[in-house]
C-alpha positions as CSV (number, residue, x, y, z in Angstrom):
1,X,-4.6,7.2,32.8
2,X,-8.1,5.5,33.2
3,X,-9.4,8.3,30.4
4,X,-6.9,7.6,28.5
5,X,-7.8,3.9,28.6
6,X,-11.4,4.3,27.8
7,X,-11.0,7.2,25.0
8,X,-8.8,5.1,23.2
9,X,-11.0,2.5,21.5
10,X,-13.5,5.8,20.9
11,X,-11.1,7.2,19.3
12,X,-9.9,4.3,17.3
13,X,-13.4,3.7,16.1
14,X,-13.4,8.1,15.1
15,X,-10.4,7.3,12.6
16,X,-12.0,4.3,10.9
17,X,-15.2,6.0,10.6
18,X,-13.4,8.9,9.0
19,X,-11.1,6.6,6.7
20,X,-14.3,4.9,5.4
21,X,-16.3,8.4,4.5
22,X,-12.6,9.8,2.8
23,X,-11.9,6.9,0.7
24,X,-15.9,6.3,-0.7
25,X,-16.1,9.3,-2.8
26,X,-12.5,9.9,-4.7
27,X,-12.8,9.8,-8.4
28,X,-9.9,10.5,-11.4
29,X,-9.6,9.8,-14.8
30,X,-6.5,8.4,-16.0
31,X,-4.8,5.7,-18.7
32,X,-3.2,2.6,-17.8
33,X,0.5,2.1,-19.0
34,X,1.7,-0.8,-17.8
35,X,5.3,-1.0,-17.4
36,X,6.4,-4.1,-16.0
37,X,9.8,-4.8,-14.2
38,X,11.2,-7.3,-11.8
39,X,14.5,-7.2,-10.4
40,X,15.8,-10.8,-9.9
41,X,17.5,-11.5,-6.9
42,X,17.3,-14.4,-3.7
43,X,13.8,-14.9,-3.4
44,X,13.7,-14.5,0.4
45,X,11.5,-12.4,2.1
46,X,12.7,-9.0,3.3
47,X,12.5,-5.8,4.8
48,X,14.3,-2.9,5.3
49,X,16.0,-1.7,9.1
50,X,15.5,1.8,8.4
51,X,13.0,4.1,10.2
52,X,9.7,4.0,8.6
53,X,7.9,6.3,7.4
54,X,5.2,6.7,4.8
55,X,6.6,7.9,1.5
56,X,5.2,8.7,-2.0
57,X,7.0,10.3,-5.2
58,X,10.5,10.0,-5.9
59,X,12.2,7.1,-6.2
60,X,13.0,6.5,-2.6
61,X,9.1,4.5,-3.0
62,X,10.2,1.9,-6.1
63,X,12.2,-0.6,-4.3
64,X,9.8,-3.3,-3.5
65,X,10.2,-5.7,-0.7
66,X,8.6,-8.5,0.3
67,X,8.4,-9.6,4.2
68,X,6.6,-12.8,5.9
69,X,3.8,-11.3,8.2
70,X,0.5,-12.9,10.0
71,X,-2.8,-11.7,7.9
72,X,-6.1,-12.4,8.8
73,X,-4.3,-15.0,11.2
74,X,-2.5,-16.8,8.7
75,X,1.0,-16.4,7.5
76,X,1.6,-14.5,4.3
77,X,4.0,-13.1,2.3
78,X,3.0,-9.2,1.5
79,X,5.0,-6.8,-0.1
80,X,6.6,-3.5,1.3
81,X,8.0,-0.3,0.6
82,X,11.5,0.4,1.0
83,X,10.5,1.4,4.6
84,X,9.4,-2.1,5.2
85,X,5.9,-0.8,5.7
86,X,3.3,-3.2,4.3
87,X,1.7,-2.3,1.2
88,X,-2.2,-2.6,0.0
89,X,-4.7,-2.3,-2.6
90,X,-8.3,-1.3,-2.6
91,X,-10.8,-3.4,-4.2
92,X,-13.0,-0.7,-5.4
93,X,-10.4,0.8,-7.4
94,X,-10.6,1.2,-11.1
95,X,-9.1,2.6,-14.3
96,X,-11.1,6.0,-13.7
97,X,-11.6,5.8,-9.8
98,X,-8.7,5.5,-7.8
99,X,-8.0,6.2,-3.4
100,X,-7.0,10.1,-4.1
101,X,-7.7,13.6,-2.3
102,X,-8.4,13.1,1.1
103,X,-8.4,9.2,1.0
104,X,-4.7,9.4,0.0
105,X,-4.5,11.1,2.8
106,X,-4.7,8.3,5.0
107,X,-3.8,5.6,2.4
108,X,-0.6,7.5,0.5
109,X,-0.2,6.0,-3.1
110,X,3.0,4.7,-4.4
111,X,4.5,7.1,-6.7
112,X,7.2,7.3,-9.0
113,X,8.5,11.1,-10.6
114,X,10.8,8.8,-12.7
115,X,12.3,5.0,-13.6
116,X,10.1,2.0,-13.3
117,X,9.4,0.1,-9.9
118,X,11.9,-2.3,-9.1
119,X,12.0,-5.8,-6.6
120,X,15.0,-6.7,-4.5
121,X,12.9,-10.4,-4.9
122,X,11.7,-12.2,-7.6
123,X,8.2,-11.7,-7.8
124,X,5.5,-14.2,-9.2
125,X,3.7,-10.8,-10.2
126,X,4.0,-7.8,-12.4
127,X,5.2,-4.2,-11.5
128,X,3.7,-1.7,-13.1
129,X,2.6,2.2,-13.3
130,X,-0.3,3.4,-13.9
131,X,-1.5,7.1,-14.9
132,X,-4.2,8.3,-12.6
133,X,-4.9,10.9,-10.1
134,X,-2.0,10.8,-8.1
135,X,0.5,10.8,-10.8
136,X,3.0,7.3,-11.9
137,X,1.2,5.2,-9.8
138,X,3.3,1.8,-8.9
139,X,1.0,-1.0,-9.6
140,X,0.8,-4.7,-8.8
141,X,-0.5,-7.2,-11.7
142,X,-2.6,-4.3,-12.3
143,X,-3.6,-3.2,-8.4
144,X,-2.9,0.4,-7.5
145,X,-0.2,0.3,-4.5
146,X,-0.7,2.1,-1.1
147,X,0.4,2.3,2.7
148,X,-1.9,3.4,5.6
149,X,-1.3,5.6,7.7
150,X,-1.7,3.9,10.6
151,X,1.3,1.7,10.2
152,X,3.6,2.9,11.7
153,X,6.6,-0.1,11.5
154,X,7.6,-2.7,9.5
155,X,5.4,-6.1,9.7
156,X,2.1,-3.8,11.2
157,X,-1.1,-4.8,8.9
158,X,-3.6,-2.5,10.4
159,X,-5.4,-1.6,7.0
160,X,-5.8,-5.2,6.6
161,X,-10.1,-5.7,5.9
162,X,-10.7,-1.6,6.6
163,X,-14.0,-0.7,5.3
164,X,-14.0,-4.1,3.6
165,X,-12.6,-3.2,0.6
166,X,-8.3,-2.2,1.5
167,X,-6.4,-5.5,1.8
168,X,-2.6,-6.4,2.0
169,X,-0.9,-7.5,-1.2
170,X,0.4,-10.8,-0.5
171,X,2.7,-11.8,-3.5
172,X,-0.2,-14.3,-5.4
173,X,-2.2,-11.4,-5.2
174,X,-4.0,-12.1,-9.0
């Protein structure tokens, strides 16, 4: 139990060093089509019961939620899959250089195979897809979407600040 105690932080500190050196180097070329689409609804945050787990493709990943959560020790509202696991964008990302490869292997993108992302809140943002490496990437007023990994239930924010440049997407995200 005591090696299980001390390897812990060792190895916590192994996964972020690897996270940083997969999601430096991934490059794609692509087009942007935005394709904007809110669903109106009650504008309170929410989450979904069901068991989470990561998902990309399909259309199981276009409902968008919202949820109230603690980030960087204040409260936020972020957005979340249909899961209810928190959602984030990378600030390095651009039209021709987006978290793919390996890096999505630890930050899966939000994809769509068909249909537009929807809300089950009204959002002060757009939805969108974009056309890059990983396929109909859902966006956020422009912000390629993606869960971590490391999240592993609804309101966790792990990725929150990871290698300085992956953030949560709270809803005035501009």
């Amino acid at each position: 139990m005591l090696l299980l105690k001390r390897s812990l932080p060792i190895t916590v500190m192994l996964l972020v060093a690897i996270l940083m050196a997969a999601c430096g180097s991934s490059t794609s070329t692509g087009s942007t089509t935005p394709t904007a689409t809110t669903s109106p609804s009650t504008p309170t945050p929410t989450t979904s019961p069901s068991t989470p787990t990561p998902t990309t493709g399909g259309n199981a990943s276009t409902l968008i939620h919202t949820a109230m959560v603690t980030v960087s020790g204040k409260s936020a509202t972020i957005l979340t899959n249909a899961q209810g696991l928190t959602l984030y964008y990378r600030t390095s990302d651009t039209a021709t250089n987006v978290c793919s490869g390996g890096c999505a292997q630890a930050w899966p993108p939000i994809t769509l195979s068909s249909g537009t992302p929807t809300s089950s809140t009204t959002l002060p943002g757009k939805l969108g897809v974009e056309t890059n490496a990983n396929g109909q990437q859902v966006t956020y007023n422009g912000h390629p979407l993606y869960t971590f990994a490391s999240d592993t239930a609804p309101g966790q924010t792990n990725g929150q600040g990871v290698a300085g440049v992956w953030f949560a997407v709270q809803t005035n995200l501009s």
